[in-house]
N, CA and C atoms of all chains as a GROMACS GRO file, in nm:
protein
  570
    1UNK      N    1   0.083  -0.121   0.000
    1UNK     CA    2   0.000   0.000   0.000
    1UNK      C    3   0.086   0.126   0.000
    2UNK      N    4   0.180   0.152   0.050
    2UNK     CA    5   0.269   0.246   0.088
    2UNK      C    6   0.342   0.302  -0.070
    3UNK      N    7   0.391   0.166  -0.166
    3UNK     CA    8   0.428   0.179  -0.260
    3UNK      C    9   0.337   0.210  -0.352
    4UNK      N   10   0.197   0.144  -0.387
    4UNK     CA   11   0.108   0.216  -0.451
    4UNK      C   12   0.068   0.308  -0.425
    5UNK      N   13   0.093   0.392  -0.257
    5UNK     CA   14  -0.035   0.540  -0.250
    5UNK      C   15   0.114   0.632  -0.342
    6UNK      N   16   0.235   0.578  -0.358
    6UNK     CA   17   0.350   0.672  -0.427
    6UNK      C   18   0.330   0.689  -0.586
    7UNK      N   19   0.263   0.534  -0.593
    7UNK     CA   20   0.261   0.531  -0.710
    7UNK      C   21   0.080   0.625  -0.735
    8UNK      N   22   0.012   0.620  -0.650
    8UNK     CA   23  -0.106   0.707  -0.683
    8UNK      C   24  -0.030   0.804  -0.686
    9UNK      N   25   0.020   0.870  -0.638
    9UNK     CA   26   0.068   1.047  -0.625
    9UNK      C   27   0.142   1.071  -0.755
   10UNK      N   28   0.234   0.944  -0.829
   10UNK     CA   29   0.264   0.981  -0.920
   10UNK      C   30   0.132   0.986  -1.057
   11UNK      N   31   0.082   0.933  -1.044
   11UNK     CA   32  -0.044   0.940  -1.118
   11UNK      C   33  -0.099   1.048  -1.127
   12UNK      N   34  -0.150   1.090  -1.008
   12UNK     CA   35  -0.266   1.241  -1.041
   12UNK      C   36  -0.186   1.327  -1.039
   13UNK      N   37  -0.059   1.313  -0.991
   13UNK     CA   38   0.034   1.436  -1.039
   13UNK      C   39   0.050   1.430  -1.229
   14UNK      N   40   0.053   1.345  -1.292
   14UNK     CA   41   0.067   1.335  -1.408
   14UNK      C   42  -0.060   1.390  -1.492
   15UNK      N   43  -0.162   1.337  -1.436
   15UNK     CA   44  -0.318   1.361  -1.459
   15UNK      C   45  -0.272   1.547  -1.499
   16UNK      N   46  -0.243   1.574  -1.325
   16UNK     CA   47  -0.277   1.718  -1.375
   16UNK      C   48  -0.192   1.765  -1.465
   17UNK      N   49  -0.062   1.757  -1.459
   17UNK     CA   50   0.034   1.807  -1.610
   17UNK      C   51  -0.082   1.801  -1.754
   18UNK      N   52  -0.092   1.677  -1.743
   18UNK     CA   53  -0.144   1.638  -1.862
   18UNK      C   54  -0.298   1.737  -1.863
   19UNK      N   55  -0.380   1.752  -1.786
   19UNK     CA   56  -0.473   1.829  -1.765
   19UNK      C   57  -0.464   1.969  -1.825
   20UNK      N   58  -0.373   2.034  -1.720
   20UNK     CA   59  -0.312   2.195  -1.739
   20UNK      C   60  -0.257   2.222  -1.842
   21UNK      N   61  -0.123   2.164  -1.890
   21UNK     CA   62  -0.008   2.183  -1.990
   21UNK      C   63  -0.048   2.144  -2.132
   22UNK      N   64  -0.151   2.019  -2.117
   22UNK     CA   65  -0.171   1.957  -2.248
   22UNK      C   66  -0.316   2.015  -2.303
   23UNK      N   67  -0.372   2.030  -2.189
   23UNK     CA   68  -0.558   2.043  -2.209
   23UNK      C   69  -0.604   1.930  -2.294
   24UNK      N   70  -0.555   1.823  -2.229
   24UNK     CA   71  -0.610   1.688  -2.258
   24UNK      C   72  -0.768   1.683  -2.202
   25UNK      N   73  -0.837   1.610  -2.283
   25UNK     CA   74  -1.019   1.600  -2.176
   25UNK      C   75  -0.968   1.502  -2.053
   26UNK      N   76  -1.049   1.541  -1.946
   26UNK     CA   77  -1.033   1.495  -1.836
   26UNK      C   78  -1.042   1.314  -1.848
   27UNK      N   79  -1.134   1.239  -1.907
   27UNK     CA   80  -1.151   1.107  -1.936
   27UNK      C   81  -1.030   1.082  -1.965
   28UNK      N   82  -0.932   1.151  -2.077
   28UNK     CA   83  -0.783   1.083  -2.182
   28UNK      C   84  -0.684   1.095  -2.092
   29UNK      N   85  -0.721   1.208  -1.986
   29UNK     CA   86  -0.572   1.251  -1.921
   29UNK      C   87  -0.614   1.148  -1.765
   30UNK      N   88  -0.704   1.093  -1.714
   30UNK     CA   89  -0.758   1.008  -1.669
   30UNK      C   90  -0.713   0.886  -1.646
   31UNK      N   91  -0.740   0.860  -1.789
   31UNK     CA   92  -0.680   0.681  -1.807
   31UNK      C   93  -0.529   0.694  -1.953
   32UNK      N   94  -0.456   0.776  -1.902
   32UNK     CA   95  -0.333   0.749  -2.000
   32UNK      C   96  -0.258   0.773  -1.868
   33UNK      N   97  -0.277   0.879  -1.774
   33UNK     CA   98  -0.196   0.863  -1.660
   33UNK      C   99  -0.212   0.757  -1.586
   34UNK      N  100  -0.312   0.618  -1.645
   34UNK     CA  101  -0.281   0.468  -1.541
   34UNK      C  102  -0.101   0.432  -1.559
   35UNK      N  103  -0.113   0.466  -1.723
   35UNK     CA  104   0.017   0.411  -1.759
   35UNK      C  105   0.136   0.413  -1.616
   36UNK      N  106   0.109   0.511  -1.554
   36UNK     CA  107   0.252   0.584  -1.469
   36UNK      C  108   0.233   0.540  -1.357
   37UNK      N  109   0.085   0.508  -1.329
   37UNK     CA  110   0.010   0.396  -1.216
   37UNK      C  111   0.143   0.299  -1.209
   38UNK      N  112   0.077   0.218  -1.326
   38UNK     CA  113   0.098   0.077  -1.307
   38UNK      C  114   0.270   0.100  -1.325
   39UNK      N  115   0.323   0.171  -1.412
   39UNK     CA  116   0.496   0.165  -1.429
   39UNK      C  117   0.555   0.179  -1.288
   40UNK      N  118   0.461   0.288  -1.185
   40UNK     CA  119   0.524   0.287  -1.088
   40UNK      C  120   0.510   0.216  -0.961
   41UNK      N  121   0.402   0.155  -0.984
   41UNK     CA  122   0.326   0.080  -0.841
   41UNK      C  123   0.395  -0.046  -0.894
   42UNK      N  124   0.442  -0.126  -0.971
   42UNK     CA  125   0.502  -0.237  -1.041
   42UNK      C  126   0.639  -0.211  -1.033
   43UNK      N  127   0.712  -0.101  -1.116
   43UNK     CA  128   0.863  -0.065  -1.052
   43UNK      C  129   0.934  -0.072  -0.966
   44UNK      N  130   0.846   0.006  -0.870
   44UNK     CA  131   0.916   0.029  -0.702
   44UNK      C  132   0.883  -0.132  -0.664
   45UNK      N  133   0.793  -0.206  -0.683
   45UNK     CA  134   0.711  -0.304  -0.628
   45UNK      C  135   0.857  -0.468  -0.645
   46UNK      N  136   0.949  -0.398  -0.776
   46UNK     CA  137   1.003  -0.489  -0.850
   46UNK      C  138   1.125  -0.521  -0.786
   47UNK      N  139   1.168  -0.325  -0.776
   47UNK     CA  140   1.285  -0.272  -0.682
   47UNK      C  141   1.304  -0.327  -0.549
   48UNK      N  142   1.180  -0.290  -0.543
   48UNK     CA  143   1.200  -0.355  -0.341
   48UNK      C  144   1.237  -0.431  -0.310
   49UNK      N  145   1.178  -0.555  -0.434
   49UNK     CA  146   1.190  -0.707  -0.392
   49UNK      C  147   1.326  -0.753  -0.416
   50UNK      N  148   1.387  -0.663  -0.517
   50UNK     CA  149   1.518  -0.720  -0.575
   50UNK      C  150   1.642  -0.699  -0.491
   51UNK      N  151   1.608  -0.609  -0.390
   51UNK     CA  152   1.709  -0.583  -0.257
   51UNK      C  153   1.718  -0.697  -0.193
   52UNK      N  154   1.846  -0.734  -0.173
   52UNK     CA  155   1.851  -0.865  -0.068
   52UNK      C  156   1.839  -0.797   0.079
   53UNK      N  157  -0.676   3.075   0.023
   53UNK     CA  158  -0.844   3.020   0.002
   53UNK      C  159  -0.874   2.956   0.179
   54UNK      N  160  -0.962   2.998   0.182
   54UNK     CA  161  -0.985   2.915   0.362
   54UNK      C  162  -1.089   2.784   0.283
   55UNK      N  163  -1.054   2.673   0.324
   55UNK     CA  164  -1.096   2.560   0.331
   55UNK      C  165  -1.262   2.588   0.367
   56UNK      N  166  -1.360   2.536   0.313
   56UNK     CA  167  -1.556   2.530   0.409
   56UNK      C  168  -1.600   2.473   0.306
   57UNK      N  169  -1.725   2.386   0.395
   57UNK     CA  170  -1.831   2.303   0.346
   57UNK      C  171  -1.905   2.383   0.238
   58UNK      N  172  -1.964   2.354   0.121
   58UNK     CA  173  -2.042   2.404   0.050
   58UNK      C  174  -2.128   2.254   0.021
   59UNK      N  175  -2.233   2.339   0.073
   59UNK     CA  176  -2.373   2.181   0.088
   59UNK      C  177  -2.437   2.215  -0.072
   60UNK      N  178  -2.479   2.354  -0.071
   60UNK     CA  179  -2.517   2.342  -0.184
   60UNK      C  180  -2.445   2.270  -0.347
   61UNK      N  181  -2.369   2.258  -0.303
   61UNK     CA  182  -2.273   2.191  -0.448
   61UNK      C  183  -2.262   1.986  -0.465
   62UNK      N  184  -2.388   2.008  -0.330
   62UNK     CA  185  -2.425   1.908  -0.353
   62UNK      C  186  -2.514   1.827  -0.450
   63UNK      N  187  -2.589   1.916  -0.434
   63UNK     CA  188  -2.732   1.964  -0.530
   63UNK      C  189  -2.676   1.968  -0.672
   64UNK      N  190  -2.562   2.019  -0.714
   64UNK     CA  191  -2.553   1.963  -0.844
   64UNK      C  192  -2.474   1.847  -0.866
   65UNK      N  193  -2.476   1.766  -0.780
   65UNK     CA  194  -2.447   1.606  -0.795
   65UNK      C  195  -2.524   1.515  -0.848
   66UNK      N  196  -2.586   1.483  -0.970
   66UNK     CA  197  -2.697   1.334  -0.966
   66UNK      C  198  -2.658   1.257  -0.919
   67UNK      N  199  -2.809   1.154  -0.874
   67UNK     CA  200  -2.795   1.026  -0.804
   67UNK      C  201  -2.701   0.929  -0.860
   68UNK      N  202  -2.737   0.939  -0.968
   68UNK     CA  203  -2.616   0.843  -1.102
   68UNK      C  204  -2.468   0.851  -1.021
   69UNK      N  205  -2.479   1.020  -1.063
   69UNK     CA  206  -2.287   1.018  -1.027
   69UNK      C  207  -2.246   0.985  -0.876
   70UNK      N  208  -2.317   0.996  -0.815
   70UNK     CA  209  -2.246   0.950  -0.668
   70UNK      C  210  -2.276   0.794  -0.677
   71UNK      N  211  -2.370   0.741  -0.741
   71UNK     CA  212  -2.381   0.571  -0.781
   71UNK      C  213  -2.243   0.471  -0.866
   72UNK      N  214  -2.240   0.578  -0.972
   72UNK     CA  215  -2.091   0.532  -1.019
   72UNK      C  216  -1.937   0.555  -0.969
   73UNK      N  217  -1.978   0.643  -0.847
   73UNK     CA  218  -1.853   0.610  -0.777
   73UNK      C  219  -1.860   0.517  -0.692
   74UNK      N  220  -2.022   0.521  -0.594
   74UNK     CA  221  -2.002   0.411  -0.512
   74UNK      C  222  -1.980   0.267  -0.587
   75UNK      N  223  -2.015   0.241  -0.707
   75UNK     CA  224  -1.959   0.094  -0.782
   75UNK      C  225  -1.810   0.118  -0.807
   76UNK      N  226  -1.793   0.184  -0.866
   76UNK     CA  227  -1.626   0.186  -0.953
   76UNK      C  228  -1.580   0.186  -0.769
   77UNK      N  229  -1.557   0.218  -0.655
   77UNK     CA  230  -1.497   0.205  -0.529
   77UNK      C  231  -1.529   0.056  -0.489
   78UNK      N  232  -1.684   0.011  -0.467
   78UNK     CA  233  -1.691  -0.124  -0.425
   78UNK      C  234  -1.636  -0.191  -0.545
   79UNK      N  235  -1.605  -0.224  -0.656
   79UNK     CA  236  -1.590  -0.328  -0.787
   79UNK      C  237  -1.423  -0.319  -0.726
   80UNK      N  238  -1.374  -0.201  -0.698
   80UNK     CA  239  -1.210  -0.204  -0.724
   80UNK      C  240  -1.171  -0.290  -0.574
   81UNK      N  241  -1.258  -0.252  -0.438
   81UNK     CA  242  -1.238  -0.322  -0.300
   81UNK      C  243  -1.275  -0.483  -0.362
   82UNK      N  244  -1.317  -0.523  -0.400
   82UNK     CA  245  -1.382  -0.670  -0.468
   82UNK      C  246  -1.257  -0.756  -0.570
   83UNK      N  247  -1.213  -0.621  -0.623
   83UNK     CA  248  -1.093  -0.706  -0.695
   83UNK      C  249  -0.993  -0.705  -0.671
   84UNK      N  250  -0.982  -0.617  -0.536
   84UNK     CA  251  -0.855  -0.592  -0.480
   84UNK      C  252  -0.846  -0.742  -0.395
   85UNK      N  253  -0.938  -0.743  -0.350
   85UNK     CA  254  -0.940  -0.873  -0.216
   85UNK      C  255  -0.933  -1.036  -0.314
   86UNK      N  256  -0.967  -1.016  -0.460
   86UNK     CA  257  -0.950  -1.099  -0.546
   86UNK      C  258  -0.781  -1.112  -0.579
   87UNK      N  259  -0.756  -0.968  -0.597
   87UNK     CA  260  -0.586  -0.982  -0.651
   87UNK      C  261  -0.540  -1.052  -0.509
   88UNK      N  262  -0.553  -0.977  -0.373
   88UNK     CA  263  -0.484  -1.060  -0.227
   88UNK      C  264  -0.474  -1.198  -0.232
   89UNK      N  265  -0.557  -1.238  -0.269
   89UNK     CA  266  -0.648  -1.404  -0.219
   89UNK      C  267  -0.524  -1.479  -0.325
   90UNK      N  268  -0.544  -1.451  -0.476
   90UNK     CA  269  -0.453  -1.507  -0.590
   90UNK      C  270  -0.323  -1.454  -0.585
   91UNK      N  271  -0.260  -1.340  -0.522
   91UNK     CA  272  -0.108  -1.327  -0.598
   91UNK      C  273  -0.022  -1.287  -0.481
   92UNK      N  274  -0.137  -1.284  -0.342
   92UNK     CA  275  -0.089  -1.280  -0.196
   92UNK      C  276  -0.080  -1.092  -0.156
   93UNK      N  277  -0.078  -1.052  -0.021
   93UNK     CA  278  -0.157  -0.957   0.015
   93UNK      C  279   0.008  -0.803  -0.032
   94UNK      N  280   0.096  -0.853  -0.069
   94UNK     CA  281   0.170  -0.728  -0.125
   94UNK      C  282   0.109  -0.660  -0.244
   95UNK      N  283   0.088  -0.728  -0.310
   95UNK     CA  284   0.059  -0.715  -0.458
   95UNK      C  285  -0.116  -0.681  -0.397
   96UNK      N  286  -0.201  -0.761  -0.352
   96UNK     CA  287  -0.314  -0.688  -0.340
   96UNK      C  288  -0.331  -0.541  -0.244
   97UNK      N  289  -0.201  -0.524  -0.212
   97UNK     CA  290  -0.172  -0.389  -0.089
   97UNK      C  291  -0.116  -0.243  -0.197
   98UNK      N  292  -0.096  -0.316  -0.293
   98UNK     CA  293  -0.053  -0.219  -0.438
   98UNK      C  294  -0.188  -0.183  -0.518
   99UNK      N  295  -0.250  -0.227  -0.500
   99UNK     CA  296  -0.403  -0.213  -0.562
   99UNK      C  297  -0.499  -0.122  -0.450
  100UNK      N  298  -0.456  -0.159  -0.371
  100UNK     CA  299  -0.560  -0.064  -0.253
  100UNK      C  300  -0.560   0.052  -0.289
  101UNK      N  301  -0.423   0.119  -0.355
  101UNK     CA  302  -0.429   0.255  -0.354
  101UNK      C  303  -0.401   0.277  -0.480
  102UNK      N  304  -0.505   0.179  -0.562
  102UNK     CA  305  -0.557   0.216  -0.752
  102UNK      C  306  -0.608   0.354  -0.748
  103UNK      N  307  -0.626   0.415  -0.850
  103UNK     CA  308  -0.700   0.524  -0.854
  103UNK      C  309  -0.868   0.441  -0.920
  104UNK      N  310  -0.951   0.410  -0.876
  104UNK     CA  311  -1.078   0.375  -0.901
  104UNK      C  312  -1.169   0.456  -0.931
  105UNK      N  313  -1.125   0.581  -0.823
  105UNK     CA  314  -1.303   0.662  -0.801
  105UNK      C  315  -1.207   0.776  -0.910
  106UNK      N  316  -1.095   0.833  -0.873
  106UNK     CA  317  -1.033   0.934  -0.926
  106UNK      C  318  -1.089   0.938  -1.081
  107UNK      N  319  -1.054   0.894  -1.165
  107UNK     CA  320  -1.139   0.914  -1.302
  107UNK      C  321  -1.245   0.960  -1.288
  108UNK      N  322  -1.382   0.896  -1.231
  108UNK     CA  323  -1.496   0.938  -1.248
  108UNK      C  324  -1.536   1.081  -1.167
  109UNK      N  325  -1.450   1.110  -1.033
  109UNK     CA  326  -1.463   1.252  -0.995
  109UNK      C  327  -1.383   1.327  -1.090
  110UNK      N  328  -1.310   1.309  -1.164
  110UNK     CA  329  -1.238   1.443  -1.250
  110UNK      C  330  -1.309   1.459  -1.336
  111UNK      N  331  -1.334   1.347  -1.391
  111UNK     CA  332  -1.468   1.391  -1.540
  111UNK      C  333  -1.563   1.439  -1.506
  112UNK      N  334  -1.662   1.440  -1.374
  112UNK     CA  335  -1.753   1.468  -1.332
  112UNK      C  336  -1.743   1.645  -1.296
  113UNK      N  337  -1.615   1.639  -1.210
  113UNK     CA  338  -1.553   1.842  -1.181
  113UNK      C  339  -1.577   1.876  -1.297
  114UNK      N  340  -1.507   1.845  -1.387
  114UNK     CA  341  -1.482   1.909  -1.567
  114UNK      C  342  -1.573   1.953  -1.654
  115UNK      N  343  -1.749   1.849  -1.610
  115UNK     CA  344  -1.838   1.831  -1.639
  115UNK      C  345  -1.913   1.932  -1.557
  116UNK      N  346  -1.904   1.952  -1.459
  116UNK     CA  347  -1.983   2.070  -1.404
  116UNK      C  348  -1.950   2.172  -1.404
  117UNK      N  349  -1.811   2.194  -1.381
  117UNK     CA  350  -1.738   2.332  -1.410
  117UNK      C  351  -1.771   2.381  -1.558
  118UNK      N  352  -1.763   2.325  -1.648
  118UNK     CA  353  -1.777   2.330  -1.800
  118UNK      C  354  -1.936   2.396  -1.838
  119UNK      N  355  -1.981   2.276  -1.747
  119UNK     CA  356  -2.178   2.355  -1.773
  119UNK      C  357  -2.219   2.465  -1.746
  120UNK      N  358  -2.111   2.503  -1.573
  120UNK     CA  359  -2.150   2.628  -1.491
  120UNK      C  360  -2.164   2.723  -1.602
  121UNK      N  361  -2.030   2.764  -1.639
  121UNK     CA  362  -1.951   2.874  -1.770
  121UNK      C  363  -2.079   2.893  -1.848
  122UNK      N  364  -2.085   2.748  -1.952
  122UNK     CA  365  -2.123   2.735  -2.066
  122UNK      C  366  -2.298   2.786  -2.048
  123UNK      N  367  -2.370   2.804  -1.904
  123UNK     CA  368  -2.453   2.815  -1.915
  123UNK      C  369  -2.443   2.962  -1.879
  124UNK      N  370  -2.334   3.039  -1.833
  124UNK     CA  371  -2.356   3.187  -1.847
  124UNK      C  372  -2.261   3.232  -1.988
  125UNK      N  373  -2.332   3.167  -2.083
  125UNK     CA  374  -2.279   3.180  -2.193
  125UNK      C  375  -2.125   3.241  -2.219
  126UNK      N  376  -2.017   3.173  -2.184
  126UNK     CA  377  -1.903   3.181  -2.167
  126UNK      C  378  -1.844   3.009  -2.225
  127UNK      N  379  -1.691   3.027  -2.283
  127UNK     CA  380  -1.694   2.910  -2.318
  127UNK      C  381  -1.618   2.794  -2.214
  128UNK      N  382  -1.643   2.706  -2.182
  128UNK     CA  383  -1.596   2.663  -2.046
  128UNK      C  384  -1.473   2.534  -2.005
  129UNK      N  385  -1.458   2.521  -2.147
  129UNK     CA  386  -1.358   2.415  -2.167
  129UNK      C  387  -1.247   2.388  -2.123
  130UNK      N  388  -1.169   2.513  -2.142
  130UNK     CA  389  -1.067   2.561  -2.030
  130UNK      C  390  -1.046   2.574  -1.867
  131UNK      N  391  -1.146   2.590  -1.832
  131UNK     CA  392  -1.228   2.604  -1.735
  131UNK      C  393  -1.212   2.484  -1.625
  132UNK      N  394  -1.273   2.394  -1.670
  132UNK     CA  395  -1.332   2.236  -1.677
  132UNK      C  396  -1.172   2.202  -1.624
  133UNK      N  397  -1.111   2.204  -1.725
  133UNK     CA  398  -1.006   2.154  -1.725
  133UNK      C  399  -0.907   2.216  -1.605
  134UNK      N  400  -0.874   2.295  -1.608
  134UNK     CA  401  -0.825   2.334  -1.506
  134UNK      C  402  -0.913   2.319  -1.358
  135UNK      N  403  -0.972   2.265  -1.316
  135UNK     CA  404  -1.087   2.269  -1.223
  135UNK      C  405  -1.014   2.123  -1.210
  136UNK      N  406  -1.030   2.026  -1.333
  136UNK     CA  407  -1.041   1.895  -1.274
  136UNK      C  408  -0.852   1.890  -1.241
  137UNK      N  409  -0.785   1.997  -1.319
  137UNK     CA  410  -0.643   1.980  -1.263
  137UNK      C  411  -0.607   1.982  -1.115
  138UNK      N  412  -0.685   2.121  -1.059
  138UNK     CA  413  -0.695   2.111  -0.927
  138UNK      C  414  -0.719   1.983  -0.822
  139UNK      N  415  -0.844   1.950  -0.884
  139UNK     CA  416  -0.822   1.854  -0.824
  139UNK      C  417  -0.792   1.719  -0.799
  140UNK      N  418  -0.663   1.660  -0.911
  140UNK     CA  419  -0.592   1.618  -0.958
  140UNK      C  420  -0.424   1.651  -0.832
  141UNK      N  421  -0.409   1.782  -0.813
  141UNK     CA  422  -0.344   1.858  -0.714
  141UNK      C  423  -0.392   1.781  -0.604
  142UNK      N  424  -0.480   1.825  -0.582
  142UNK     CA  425  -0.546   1.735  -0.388
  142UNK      C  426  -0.507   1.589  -0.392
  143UNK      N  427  -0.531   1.495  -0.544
  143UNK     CA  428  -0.536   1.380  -0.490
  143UNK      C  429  -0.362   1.340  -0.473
  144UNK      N  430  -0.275   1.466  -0.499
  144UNK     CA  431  -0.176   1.405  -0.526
  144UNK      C  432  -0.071   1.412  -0.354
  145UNK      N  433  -0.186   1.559  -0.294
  145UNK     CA  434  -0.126   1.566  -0.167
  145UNK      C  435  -0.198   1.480  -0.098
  146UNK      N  436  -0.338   1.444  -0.098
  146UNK     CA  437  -0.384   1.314  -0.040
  146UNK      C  438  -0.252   1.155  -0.014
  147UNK      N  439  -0.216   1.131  -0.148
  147UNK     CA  440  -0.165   1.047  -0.180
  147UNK      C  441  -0.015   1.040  -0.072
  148UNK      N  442  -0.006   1.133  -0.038
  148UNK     CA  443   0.122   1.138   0.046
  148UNK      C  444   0.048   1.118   0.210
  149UNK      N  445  -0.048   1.124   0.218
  149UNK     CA  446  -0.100   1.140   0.344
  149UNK      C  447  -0.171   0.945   0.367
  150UNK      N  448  -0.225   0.927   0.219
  150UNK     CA  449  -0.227   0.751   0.239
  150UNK      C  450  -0.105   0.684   0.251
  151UNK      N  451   0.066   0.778   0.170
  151UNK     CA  452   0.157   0.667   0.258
  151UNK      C  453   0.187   0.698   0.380
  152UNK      N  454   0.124   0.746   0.436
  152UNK     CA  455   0.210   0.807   0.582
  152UNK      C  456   0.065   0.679   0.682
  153UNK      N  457  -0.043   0.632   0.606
  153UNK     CA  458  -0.136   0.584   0.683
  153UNK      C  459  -0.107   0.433   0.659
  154UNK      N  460  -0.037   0.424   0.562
  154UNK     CA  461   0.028   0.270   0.538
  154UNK      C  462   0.121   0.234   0.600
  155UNK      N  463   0.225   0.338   0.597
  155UNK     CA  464   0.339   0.325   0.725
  155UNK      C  465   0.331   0.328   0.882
  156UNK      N  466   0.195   0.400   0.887
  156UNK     CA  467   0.146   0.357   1.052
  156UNK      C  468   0.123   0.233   1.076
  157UNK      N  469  -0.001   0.216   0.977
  157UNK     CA  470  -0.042   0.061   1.002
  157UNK      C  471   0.047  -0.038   1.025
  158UNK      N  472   0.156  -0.033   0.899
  158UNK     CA  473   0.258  -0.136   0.854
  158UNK      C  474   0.292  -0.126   1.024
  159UNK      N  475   0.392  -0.037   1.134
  159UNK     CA  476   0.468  -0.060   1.198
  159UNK      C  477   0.386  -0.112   1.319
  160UNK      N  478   0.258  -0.054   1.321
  160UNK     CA  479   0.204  -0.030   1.435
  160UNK      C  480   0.080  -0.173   1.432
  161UNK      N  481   0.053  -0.245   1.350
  161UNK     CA  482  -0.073  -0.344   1.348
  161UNK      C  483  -0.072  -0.501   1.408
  162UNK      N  484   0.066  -0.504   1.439
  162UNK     CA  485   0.069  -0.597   1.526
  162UNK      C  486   0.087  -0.562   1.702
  163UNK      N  487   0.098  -0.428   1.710
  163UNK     CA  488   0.057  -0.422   1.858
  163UNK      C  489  -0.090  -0.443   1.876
  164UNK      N  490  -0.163  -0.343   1.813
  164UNK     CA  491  -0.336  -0.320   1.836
  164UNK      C  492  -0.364  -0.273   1.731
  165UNK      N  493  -0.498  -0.313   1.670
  165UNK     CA  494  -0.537  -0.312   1.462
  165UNK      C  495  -0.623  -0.203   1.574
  166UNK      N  496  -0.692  -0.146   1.625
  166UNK     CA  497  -0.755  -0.047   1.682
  166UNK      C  498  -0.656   0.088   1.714
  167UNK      N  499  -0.589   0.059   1.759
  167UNK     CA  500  -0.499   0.158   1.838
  167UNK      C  501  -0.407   0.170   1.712
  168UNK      N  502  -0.365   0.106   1.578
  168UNK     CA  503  -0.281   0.183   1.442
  168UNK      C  504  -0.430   0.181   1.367
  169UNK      N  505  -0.543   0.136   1.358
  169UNK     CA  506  -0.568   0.201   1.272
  169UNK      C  507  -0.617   0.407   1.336
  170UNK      N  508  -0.683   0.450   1.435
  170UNK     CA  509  -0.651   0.525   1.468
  170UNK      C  510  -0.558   0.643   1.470
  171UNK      N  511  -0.456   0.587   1.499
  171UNK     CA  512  -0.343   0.674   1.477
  171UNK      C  513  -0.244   0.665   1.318
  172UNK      N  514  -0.318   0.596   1.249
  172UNK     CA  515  -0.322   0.616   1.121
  172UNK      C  516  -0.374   0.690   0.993
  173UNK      N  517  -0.489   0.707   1.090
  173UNK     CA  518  -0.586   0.784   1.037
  173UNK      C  519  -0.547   0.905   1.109
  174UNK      N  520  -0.484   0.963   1.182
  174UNK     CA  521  -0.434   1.104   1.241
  174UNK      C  522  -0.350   1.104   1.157
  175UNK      N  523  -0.264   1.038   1.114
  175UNK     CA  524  -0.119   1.064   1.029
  175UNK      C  525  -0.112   1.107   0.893
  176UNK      N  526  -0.261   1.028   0.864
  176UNK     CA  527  -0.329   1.058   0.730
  176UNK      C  528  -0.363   1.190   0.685
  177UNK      N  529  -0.434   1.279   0.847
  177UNK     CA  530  -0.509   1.391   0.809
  177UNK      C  531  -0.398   1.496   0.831
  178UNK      N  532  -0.277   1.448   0.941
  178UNK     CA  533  -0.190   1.531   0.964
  178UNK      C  534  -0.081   1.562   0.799
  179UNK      N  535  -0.096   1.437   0.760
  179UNK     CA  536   0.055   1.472   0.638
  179UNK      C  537  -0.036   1.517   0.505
  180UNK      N  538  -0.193   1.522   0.508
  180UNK     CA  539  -0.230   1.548   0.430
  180UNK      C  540  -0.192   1.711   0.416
  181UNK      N  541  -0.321   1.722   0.545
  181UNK     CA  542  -0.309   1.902   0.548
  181UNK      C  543  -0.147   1.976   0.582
  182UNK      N  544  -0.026   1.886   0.606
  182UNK     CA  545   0.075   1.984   0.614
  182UNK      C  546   0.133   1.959   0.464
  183UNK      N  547   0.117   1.893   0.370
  183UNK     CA  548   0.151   1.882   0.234
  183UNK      C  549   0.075   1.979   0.150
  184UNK      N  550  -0.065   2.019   0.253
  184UNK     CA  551  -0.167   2.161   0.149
  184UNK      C  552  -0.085   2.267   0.186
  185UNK      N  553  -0.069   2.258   0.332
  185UNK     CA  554  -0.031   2.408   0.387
  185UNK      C  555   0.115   2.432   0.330
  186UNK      N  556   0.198   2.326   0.336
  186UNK     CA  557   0.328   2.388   0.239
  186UNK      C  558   0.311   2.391   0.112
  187UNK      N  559   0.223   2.329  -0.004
  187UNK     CA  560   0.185   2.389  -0.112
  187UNK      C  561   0.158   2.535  -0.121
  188UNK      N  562   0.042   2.550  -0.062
  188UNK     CA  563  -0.006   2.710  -0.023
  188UNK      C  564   0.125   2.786   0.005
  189UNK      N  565   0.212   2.714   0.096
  189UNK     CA  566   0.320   2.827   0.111
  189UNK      C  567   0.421   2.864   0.008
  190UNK      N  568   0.455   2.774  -0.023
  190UNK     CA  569   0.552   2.760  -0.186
  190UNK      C  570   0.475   2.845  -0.292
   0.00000   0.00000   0.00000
């Protein structure tokens, strides 16, 4: 949980870039920022584990 | 901006839209406890904090902000959008305030699941609002 609420923050932080900067519609900038979801809730998730 | 309740902005909520959040929230708790059960509770502890409801409240801000405008004949698109950016902003200082409520739990849930979740939920509201208030200050 700890690693996904990071990986949420990286998300709606992206959302809004993409929101503000791009003036993407809220639905596109929505579900294209899962992408950064899942890269990062899966990444760190990958990282962690790979530490002995 | 001082933080206050506005009840009336309730009133432009339909029943629908507070319905499709309460599903898109219960469907994602349902498949979260599905991912736990099959791939074990790390990986379903990475899903807890999906964004589920987040989509349907930003389209929904964007959607009302957009109408407000558009119905004092102004064009509101811009508008919308920046509205749902905002609050896009909150969920992102939220998001720092759910890891600070994961890291309670995590240390604290084998003394008393009463006594961390509690003081998890303080840690939550505390790292939320000091992540607004140093926004605001920056």
């Amino acid at each position: 949980m700890i690693l996904g609420a990071f990986a949420l923050a990286a998300y709606s932080w992206s959302a809004c870039l993409l929101l503000k900067k791009f003036m993407l519609a809220s639905w596109l900038a929505a579900t294209a920022a899962l992408v950064v979801w899942f890269a990062v809730a899966f990444g760190s998730w990958a990282l962690w584990f790979s530490i002995p | 901006m001082i933080v206050h309740l506005n009840l009336p902005a309730l009133r432009e909520t339909h029943w629908y839209e507070y319905l499709i959040r309460f599903v898109l929230g219960g469907a994602m708790t349902v498949i979260t406890g599905l991912i736990a059960a099959r791939f074990g509770p790390i990986i379903g502890g990475l899903f807890l904090a999906f964004p589920a409801i987040f989509p349907a409240s930003v389209t929904l801000i964007d959607k009302h902000v957009r109408q407000r405008k558009e119905n004092a004949g102004l064009p509101g698109v811009r508008r919308g959008r920046e509205a749902a950016a905002l609050d896009a902003i909150g969920a992102t200082l939220g998001s720092f305030g759910l890891a600070a409520f994961a890291v309670v739990i995590w240390l604290m849930i084998e003394l008393s699941p009463a006594v961390a979740l509690v003081l998890a939920t303080a840690a939550w509201l505390a790292i939320s609002m000091c992540a607004w208030a140093l926004r605001r200050w920056l």
